[in-house]
N, C-alpha and C positions, 0 to 999 in steps of 0.2 A: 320313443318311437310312436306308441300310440295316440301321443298329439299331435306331432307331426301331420301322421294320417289322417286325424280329424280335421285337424285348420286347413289342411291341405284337399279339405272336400272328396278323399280318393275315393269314397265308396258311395255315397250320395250322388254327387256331380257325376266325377270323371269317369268313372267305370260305369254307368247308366249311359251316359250319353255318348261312348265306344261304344257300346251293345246294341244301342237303339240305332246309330247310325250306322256300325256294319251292319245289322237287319236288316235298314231300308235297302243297302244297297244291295244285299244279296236278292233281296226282293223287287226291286227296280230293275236291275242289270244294266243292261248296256243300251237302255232309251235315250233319245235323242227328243231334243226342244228346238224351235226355231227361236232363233235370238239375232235380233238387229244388230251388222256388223259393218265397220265403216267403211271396208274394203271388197267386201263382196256382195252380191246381191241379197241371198238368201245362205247365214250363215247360220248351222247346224251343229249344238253343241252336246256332249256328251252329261246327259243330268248328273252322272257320278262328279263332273267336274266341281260341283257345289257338293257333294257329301259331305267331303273331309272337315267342312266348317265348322259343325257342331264340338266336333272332336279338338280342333285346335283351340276352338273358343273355351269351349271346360280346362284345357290344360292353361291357357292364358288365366283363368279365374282361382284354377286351382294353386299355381307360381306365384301368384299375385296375393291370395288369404296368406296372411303371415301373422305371425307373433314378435315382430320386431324387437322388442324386449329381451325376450329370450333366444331368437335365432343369432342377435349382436351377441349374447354370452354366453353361448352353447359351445360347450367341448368337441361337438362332434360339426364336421364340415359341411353344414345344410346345403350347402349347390351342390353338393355333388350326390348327395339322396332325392335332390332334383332331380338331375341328372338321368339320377337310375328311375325314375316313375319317370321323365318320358321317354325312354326307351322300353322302358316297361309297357307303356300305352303303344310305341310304335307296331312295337314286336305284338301285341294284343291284338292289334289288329291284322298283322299277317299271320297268325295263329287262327281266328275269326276268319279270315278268307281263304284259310288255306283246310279247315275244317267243312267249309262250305264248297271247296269244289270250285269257289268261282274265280275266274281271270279278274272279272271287273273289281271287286274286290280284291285281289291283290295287288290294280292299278291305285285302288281308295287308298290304301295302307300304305302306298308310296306316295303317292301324293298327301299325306298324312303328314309325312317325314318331311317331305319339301316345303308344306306350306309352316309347320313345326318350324322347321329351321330358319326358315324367315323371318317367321315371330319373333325368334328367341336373337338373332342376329340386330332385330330392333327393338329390345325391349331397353337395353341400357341408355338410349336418346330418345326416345317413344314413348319408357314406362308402359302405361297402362292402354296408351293408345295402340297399343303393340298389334293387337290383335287386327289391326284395320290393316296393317300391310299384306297378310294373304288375301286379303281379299281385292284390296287394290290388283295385286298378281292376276288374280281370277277375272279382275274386268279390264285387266289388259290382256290376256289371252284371250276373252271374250269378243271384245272389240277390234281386238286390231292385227288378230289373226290373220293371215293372208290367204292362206290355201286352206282349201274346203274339208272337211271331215269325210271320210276317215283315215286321212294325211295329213295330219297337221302339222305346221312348222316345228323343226325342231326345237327351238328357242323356248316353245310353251310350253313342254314338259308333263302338265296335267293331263292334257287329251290323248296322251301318248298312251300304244295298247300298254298289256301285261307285263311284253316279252321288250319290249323295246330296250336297248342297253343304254341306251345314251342317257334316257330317263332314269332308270335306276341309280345312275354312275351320278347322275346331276341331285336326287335325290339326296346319295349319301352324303356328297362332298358339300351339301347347304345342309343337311343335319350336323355332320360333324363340326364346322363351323360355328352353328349355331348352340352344340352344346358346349364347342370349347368357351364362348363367351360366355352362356350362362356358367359355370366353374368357374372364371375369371373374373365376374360382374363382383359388384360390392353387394352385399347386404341388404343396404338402404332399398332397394326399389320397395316402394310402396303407393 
């Protein structure tokens, strides 16, 4: 177990840079940036929309450090110790926003899970590029949004408030996905 947790960068990386990026955001809130959009004049995005990246980018880095050698002939079922640190990380961070009192952070900590599940849905054709597809996500919310802040298409999912259900519900069901195939993925990624 406690290589695992070392190769696996949990306490270095991935828990440092949960910490520091629910920080920022509980300390940021709910500011707004103007950002060039191809559909509206002057389109207005919520800065939490880029928080979540630090966080997914450690858990992409952290899935990715392996011991190949040893995780091919390990007795015990490493995806799914996976599995449970990033749930662990999701859940960290709605524990982090929900200590903090804040809404905006607990919109972070879902879109944590959302952009999470993406990753992890393309990491068995992607590998290590994996990490670029939230962010692709982000700059197609960004750009090609259609309606102004602070209504945004439903379709975007990240600039959606706290309470919004449809985001939640879309959160889960691209998390769950997405751990079902890291459980099912092979070994090999490296």
């Amino acid at each position: 177990m406690r290589w695992w947790l070392k190769t696996r960068r949990t306490f270095t990386v991935l828990t440092t840079l949960t910490v520091v990026s629910m920080g920022l955001t509980v300390w940021i809130g709910g500011e707004y940036v103007q950002i060039p959009s191809l559909f509206s004049n002057s389109q207005q995005a919520v800065l939490t929309v880029f928080l979540p990246v630090p966080v997914v980018a450690a858990l992409s880095l952290s899935l990715d450090s392996r011991l190949t050698a040893f995780e091919t002939t390990a007795v015990r079922f490493i995806p799914a110790r996976d599995a449970l640190l990033v749930l662990a990380i999701v859940l960290g961070c709605l524990l982090l926003a929900g200590a903090a009192w804040s809404a905006t952070g607990v919109s972070v900590a879902r879109n944590v899970g959302f952009l999470t599940g993406l990753m992890l849905m393309a990491r068995p054709w992607a590998r290590q590029a994996a990490v670029t597809i939230p962010v692709i996500w982000i700059a197609l919310v960004v750009f090609f949004s259609q309606r102004p802040y602070p209504d945004p298409d439903p379709w975007t999912v990240l600039p959606e408030p706290a309470g919004a259900a449809h985001a939640t519900v879309a959160a889960l069901v691209v998390l769950a996905a997405g751990l079902t195939v890291l459980l099912r993925a092979r070994q090999e990624l490296s």
